[in-house]
N, C-alpha and C positions, 0 to 999 in steps of 0.2 A: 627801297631798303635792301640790305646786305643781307645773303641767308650765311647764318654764322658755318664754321669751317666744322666739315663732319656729317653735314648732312649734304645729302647730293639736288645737286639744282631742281626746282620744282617741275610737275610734270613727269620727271624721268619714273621708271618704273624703278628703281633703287630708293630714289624720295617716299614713294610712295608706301613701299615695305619698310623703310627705316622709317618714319611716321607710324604707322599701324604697330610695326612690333615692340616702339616707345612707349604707343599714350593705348593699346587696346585695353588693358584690363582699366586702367581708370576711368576710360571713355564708358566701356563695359557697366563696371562697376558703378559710374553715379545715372545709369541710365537702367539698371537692373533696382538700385535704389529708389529711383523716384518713381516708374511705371509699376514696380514691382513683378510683373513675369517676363520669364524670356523669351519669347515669342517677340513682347512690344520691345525687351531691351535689344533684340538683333535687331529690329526695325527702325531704330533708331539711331543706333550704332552703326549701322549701312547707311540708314542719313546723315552723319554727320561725318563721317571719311569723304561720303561721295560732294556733301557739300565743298568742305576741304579741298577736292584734288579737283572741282569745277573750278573755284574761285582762286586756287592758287595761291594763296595770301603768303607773302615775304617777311620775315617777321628777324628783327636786330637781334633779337635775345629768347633762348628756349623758353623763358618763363611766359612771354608775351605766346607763343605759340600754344602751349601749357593752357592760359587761359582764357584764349580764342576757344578752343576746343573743349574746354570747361562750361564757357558762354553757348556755344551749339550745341551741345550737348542738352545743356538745362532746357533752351529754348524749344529745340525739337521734342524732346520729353516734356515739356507744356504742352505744344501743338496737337501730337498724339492723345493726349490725355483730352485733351479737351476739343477733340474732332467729333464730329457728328455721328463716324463710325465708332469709337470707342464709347460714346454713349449709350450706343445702340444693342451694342455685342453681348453676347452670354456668357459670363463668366465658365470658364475651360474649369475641370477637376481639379483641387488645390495640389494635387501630386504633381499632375500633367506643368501646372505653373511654377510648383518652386525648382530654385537650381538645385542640382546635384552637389552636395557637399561631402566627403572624404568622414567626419563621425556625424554622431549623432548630437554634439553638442554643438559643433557650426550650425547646422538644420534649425535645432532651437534656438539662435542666437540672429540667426538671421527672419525666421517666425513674430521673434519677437522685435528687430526693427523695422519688420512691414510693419509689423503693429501701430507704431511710433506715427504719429501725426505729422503730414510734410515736412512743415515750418520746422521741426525735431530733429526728421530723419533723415534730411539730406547735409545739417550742421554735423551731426555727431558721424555719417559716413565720411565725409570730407575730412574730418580732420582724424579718425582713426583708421580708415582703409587707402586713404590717399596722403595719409602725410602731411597734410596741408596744415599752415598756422591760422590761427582766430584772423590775422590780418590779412592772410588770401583768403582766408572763407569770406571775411567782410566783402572784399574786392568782387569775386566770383558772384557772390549773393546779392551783391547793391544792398549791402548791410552797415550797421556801424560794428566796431570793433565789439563794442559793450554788447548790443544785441547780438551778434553771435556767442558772444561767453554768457549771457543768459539762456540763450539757447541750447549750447552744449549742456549745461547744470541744470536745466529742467528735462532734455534728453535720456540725460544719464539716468536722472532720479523716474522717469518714468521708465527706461529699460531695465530698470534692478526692478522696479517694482512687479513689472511684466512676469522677467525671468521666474521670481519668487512665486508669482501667481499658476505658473506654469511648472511649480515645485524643483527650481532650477536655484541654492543659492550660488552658488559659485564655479566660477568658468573656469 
């Protein structure tokens, strides 16, 4: 395959900054989402660049690359979650684990979608922190279209109800 024009041939040390400083905060962010602290989401996000610049994957079109990296992503964030050592481990001080947010109202916004059930909380970050439509969440997810847009609308109505419960109405 053809690497599309703009990004520098794989391997080189330019590819590999022009990749990271693309896709970091989304790689970041749906891997801060699904493990929920940072600690596991750098662990994860260090695997899945390092997988990336092993296998070198050639990709026709950024989208395709977009959700290669979406796909490793998720997957590595299973593996870790469900490792023998992450079973094992002692949950760290919830201070220690949440990120650092700029107010006090990201903090509880982001509280309340660790809160949020998987199946919830990785629909409704995909398509409001990454942009993404109901038809790449389907793609990404191995979802149908309609299950993810029930998934967002149960998402949502559990995050308002969260907020509310944590004397939060409006963001």
């Amino acid at each position: 395959m053809k690497e599309k024009p703009g990004i520098p041939p794989p391997h080189s040390q330019a590819h590999m900054h022009e990749v990271i400083t693309r896709y970091r905060t989304m790689v970041y962010g749906i891997a801060l989402a699904r493990v929920r602290t940072r600690a596991d989401a750098d662990d994860v996000f260090q695997e899945v660049f390092l997988a990336y610049f092993r296998g070198a994957p050639a990709f026709s079109e950024e989208e395709h690359r977009k959700a290669w990296l979406i796909q490793t992503t998720l997957r590595c964030s299973k593996k870790l979650l469900f490792s023998p050592f992450a079973r094992r481990k002692a949950p760290l001080q919830e201070a220690d684990a949440l990120p650092v947010f700029d107010t006090r109202e990201d903090t509880d916004l982001w509280r309340a979608l660790c809160a949020l059930p998987d199946k919830y909380r990785l629909p409704v970050h995909l398509f409001y922190f990454e942009d993404m439509t109901t038809r790449q969440i389907a793609a990404a997810l191995s979802l149908s279209e309609g299950s993810v847009r029930v998934r967002l609308t149960r998402g949502r109505a559990l995050l308002r109800e969260t907020l509310e419960s944590m004397g939060i109405h409006s963001l």
